[in-house]
C-alpha positions in Angstrom: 0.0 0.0 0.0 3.1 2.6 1.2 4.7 2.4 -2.5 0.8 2.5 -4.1 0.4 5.5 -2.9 3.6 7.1 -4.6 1.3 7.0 -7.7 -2.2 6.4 -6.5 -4.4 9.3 -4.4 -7.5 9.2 -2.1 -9.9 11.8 -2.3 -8.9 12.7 2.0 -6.3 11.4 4.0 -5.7 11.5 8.1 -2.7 14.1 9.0 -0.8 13.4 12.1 -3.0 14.9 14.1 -6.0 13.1 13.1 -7.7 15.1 10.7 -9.3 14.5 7.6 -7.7 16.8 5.0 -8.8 16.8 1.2 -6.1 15.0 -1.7 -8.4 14.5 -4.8 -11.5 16.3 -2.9 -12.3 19.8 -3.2 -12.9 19.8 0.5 -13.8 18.0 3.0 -17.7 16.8 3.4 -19.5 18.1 6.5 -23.0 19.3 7.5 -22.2 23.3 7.4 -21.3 22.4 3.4 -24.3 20.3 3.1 -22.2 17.4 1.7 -22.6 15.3 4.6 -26.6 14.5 5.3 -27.9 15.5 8.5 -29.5 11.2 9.1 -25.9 9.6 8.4 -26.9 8.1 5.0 -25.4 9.8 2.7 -22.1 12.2 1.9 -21.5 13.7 -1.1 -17.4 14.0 -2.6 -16.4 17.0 -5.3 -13.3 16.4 -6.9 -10.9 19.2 -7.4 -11.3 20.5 -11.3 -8.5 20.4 -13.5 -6.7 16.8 -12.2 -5.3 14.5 -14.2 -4.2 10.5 -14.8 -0.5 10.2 -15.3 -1.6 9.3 -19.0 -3.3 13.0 -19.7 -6.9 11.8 -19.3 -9.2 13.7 -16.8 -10.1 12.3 -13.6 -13.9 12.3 -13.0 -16.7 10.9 -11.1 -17.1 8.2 -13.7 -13.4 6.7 -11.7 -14.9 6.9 -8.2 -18.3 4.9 -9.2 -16.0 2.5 -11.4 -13.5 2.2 -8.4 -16.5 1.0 -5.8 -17.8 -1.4 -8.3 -14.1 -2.8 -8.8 -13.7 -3.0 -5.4 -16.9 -4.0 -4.2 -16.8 -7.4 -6.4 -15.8 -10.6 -5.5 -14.6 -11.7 -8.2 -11.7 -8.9 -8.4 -11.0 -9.7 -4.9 -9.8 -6.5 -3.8 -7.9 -6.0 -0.3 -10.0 -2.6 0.3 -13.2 -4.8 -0.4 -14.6 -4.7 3.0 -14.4 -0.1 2.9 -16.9 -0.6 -0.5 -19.2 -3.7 0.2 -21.9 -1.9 2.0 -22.3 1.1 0.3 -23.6 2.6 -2.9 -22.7 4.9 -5.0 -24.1 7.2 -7.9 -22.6 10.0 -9.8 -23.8 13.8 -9.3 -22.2 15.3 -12.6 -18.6 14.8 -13.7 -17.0 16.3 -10.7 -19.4 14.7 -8.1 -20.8 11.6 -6.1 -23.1 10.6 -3.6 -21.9 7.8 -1.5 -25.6 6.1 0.2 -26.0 3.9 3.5 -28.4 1.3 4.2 -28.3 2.6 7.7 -26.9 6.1 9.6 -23.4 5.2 9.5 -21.0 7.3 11.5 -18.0 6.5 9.8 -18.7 7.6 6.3 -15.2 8.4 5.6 -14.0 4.3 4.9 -14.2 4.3 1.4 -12.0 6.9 -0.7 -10.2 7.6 2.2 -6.4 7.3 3.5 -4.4 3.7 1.8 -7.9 1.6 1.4 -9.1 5.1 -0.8 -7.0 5.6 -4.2 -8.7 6.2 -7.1 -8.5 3.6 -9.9 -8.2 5.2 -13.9 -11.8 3.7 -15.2 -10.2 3.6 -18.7 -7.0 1.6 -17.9 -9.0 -1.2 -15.4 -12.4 -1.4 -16.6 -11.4 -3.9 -19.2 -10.5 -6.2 -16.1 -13.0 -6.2 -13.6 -14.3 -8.7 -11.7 -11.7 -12.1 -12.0 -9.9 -10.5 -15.0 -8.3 -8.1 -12.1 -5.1 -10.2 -11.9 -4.0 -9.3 -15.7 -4.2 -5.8 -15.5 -0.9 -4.5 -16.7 -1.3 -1.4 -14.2 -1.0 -4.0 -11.8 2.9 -3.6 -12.5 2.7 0.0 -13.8 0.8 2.2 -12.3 -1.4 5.3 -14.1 -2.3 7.3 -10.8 -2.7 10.9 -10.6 -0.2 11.0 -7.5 2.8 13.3 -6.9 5.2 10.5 -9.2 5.0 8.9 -12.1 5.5 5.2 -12.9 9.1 4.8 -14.0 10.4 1.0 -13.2 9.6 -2.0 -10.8 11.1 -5.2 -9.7 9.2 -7.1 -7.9 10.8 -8.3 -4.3 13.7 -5.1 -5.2 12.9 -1.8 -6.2 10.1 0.7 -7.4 10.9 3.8 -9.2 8.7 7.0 -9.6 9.5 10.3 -11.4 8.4 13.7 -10.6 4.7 14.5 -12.2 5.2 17.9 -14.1 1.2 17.9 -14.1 0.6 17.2 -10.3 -2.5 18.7 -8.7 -0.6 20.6 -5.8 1.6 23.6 -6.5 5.4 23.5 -5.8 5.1 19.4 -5.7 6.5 16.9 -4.8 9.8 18.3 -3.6 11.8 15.6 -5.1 12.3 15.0 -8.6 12.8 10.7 -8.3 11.6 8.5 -5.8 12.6 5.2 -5.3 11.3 2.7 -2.6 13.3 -0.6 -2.0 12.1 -4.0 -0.5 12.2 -7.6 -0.9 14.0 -9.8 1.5 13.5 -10.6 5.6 13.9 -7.6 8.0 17.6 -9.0 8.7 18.7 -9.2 5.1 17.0 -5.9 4.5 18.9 -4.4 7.5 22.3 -5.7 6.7 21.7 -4.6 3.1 21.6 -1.3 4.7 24.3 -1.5 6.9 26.3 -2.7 4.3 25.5 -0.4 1.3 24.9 2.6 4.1 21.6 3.0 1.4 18.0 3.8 2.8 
């Protein structure tokens, strides 16, 4: 999930102090912005305008429906399942969704936010929903609309990202390349780094 979300976003995550703060979202839902309805059943998500895949293509409300219906099914048998399976949702208007409970649910912030959240690109994964899920080639290359582009990964070594010239957030990421390396048992992983003085 950590190296997921070099290239993948949310629409919130949690800061450090426990607060839900807006990534893909135009803000955050509440009752004072009428987002968030008064019985618990329902919240409503705007994505900020203007935000793009890695690929060029727009980012809209047709990914977030697509994205619980990935999720929700079975068949893809997604880890973030359980944050999608009992709720519905339907699109507003390109930039919007309404997320609906069966019952007042208190914790409407599960699905779309923090690491079980990212948004999946409708046009790159819809061709392999449900059991198909396992072929997708973004499976191994990410198209995200995070802070880094896709650049290279080895699986059980290394994953590579590059800095997105289109990102949503001025003035970011701070870092041109990122590169996140893994594989191995904590004590090979640790001597590697003692070794190599690379972290």
């Amino acid at each position: 999930q950590d190296a997921s979300r070099i290239f993948y976003e949310p629409l919130a995550a949690w800061d450090p102090d426990g607060n839900l703060v807006p990534v893909l979202a135009a803000s955050i839902p509440s009752k004072e912005n009428g987002a968030l309805a008064a019985d618990g059943r329902s919240v409503v998500w705007t994505l900020k305008p203007g935000v793009k895949w890695h690929d060029g293509k727009p980012l809209t409300a047709d990914d977030l429906v697509f994205t619980w219906e990935y999720a929700r099914d079975p068949a893809t048998a997604a880890v973030t399942a359980g944050s999608y399976k009992d709720c519905k949702v339907e699109k507003i208007d390109d930039l919007s969704v309404r997320v609906l409970f069966d019952k007042p649910t208190p914790y409407w912030c599960d699905a779309y936010v923090g690491i079980v959240g990212m948004v999946l690109p409708k046009h790159l994964f819809g061709p392999y929903s449900g059991a198909k899920s396992r072929d997708a080639p973004q499976n191994l290359a990410p198209v995200g609309t995070g802070p880094y582009r896709f650049v290279e990964f080895r699986p059980g070594d290394i994953v590579r990202g590059e800095r997105n010239p289109d990102y949503h957030l001025p003035n970011r990421p701070y870092f041109d390349t990122v590169e996140m390396k893994g594989g191995g048992d904590a004590v090979s992983a640790a001597r590697a780094v003692l070794q190599t003085g690379e972290y």
